[in-house]
BAGU-328118 format. One record per residue (C-alpha): residue number from 1; chain; x, y, z. Coordinates in steps of 0.2 Angstrom, whole numbers. Layout:
<node sekol="NUM" vexlo="A" east="X" north="Y" up="Z"/>
...
END
This chain:
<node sekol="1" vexlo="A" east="478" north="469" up="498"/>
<node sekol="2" vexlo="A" east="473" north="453" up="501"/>
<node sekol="3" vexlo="A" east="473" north="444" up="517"/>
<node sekol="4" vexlo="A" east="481" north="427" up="519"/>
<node sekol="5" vexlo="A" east="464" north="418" up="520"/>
<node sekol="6" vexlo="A" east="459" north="426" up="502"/>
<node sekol="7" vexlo="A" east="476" north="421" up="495"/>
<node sekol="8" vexlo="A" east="472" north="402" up="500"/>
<node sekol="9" vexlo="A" east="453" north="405" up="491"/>
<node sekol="10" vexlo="A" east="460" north="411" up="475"/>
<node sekol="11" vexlo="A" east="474" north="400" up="474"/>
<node sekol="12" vexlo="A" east="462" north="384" up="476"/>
<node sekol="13" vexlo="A" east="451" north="392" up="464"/>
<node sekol="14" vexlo="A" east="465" north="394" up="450"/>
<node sekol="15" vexlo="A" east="472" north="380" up="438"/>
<node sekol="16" vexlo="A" east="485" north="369" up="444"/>
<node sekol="17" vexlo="A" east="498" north="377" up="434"/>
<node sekol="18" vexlo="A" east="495" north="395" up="436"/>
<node sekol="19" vexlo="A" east="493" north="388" up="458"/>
<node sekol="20" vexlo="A" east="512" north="389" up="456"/>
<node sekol="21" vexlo="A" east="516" north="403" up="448"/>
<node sekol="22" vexlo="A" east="504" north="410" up="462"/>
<node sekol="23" vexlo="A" east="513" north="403" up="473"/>
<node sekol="24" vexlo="A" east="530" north="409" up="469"/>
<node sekol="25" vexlo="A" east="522" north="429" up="468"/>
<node sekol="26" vexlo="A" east="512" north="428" up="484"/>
<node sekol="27" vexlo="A" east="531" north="421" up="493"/>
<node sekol="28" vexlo="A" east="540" north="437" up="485"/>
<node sekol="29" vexlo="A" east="526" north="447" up="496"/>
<node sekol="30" vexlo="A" east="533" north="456" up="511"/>
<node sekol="31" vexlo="A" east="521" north="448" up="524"/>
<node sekol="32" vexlo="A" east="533" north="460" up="537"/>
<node sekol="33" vexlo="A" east="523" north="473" up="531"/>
<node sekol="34" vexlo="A" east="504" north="465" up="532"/>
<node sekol="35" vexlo="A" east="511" north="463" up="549"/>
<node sekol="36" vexlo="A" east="516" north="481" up="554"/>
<node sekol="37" vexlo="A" east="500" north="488" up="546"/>
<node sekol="38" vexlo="A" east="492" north="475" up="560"/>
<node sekol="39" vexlo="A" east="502" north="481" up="573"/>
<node sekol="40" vexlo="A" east="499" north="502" up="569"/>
<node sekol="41" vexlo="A" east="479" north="494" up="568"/>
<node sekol="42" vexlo="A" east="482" north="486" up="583"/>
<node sekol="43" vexlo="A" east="490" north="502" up="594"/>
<node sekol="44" vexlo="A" east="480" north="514" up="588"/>
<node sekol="45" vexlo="A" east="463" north="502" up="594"/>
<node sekol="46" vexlo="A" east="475" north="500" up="611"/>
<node sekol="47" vexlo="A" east="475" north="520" up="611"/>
<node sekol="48" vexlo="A" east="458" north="521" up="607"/>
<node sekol="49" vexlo="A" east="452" north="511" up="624"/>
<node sekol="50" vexlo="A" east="464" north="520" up="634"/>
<node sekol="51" vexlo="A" east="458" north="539" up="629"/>
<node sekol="52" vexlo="A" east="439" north="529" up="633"/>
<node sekol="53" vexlo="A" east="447" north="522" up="650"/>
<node sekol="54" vexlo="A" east="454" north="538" up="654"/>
<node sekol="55" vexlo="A" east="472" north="531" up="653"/>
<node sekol="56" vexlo="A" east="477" north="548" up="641"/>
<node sekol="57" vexlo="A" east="498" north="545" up="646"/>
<node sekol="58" vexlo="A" east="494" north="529" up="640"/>
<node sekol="59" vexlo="A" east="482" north="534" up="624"/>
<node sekol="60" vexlo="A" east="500" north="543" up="618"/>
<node sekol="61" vexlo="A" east="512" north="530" up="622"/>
<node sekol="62" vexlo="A" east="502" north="517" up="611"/>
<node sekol="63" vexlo="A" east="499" north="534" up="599"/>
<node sekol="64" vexlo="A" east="520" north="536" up="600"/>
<node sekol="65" vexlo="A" east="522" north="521" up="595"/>
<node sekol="66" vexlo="A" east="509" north="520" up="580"/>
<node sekol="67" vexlo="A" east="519" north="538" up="574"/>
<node sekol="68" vexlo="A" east="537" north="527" up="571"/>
<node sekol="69" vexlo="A" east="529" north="513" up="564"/>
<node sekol="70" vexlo="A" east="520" north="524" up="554"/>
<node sekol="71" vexlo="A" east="535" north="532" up="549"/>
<node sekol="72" vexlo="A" east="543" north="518" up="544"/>
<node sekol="73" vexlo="A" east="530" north="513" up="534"/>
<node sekol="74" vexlo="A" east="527" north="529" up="524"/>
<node sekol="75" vexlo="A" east="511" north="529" up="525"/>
<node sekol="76" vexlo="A" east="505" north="547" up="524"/>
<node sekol="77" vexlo="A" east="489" north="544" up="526"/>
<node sekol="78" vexlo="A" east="490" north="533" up="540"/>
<node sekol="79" vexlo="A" east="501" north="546" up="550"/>
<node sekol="80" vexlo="A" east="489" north="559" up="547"/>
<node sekol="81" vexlo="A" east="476" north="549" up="556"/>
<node sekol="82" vexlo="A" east="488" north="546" up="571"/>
<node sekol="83" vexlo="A" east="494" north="564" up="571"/>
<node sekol="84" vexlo="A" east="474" north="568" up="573"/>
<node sekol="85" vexlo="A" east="472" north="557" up="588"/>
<node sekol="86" vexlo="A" east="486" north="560" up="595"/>
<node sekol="87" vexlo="A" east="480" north="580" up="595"/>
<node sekol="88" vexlo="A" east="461" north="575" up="603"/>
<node sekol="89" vexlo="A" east="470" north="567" up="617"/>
<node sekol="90" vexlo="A" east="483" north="582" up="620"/>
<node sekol="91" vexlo="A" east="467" north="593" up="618"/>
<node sekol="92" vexlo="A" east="458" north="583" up="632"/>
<node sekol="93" vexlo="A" east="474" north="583" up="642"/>
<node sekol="94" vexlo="A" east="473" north="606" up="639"/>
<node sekol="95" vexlo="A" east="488" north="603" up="630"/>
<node sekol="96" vexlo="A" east="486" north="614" up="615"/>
<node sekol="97" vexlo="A" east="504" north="617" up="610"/>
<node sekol="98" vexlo="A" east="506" north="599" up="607"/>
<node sekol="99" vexlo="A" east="489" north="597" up="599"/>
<node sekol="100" vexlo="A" east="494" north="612" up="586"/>
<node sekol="101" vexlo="A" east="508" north="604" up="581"/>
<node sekol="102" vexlo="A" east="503" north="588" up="579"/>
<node sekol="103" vexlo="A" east="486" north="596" up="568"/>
<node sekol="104" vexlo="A" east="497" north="607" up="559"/>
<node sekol="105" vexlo="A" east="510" north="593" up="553"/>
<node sekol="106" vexlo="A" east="494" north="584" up="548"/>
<node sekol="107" vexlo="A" east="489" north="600" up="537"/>
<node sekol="108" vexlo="A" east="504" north="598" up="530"/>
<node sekol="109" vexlo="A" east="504" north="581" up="526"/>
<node sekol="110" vexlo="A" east="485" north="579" up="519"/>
<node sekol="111" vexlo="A" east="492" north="595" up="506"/>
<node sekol="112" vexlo="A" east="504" north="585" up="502"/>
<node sekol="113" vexlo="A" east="495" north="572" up="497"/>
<node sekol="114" vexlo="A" east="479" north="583" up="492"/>
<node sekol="115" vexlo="A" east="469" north="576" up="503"/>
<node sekol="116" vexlo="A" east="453" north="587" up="504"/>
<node sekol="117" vexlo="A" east="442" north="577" up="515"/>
<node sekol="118" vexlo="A" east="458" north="574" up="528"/>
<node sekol="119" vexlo="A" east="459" north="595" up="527"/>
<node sekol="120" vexlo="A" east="442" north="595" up="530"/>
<node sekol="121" vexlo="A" east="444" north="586" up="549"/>
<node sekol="122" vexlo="A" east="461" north="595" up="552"/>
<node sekol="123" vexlo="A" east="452" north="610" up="549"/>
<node sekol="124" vexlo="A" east="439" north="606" up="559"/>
<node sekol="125" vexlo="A" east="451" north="600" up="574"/>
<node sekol="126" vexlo="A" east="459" north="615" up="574"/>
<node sekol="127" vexlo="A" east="446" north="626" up="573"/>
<node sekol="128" vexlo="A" east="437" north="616" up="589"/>
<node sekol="129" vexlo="A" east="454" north="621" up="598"/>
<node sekol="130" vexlo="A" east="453" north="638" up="594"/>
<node sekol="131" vexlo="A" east="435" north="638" up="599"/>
<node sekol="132" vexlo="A" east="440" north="630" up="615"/>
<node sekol="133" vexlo="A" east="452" north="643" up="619"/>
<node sekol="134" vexlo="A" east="440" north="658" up="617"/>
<node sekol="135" vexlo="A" east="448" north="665" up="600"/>
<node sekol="136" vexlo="A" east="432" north="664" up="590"/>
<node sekol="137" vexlo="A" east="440" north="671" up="576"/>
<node sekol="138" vexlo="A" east="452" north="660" up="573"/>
<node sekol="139" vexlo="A" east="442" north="646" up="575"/>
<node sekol="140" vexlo="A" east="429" north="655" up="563"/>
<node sekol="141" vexlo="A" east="442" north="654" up="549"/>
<node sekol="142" vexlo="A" east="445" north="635" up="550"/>
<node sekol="143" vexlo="A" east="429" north="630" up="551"/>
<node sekol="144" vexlo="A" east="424" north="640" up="536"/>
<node sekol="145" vexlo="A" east="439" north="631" up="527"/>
<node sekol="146" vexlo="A" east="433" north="614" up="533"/>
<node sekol="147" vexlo="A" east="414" north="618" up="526"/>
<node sekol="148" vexlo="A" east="420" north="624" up="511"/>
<node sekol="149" vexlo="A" east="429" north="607" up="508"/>
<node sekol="150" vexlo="A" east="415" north="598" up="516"/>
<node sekol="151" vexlo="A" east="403" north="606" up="502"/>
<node sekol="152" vexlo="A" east="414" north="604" up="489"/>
<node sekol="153" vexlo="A" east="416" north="584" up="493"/>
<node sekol="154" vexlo="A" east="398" north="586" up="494"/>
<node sekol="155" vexlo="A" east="403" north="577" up="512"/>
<node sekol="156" vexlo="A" east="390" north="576" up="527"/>
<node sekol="157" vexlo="A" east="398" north="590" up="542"/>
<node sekol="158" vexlo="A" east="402" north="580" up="556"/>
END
């Protein structure tokens, strides 16, 4: 998607006819939604500094917040990512029950959209809860799944 600067530099570089017909298309755009994909941007960076600051209450409200937006939106993709912070700051918080859920609706969601790479890091995520929780085993499984994915993307482990 373009941002408003890049519309102005292509419509100056265009013709002076085509400028309108430009113009008409860029007014039919729903700017509404550049905006919301700010605002998610901008809470999840707000959550970001709060879980840094310590504020984890906090770090969920602006996460909350992101999730409806999100929603809204129906951006899978960008859900995922806010389900998989939302998890890290319940797991800081020894929250795992919340944590699962929030990994295993984002299991769900990168099936869904076949999203390997986002399995990959759900996978890892869960299996570090696992891991945290002393059932090895368990955790052993997922992180098997998430290096088998990770090899296959030929991705770096993280």
């Amino acid at each position: 998607m373009l941002s408003r600067i890049n519309y102005h530099i292509c419509f100056n570089a265009l013709f002076p006819l085509a400028r309108v017909a430009v113009l008409v298309v860029l007014m039919a755009l729903p700017f509404e939604g550049f905006s919301q994909q700010a605002e998610i941007q901008s809470l999840i960076e707000n959550a970001t500094e709060a879980r840094i600051e310590g504020d984890y209450s906090g770090a969920l409200a602006y996460l909350e917040r992101a999730q409806l937006l999100t929603e809204e939106s129906g951006d899978s993709t960008k859900l995922s990512e806010v389900l998989l912070r939302q998890s890290f700051v319940h797991i800081i918080q020894s929250e795992n029950g919340k944590a699962l859920t929030a990994l295993f609706r984002a299991q769900k969601i990168n099936e869904k959209l076949n999203d390997e790479a986002g399995l990959a890091e759900v996978f890892t995520y869960i299996g570090a809860l696992y891991h945290g929780q002393g059932d090895h085993e368990t955790a052993d499984r997922y992180y098997s799944q998430s290096l088998d994915l990770y090899s296959r993307l030929n991705m770096p482990r993280e």
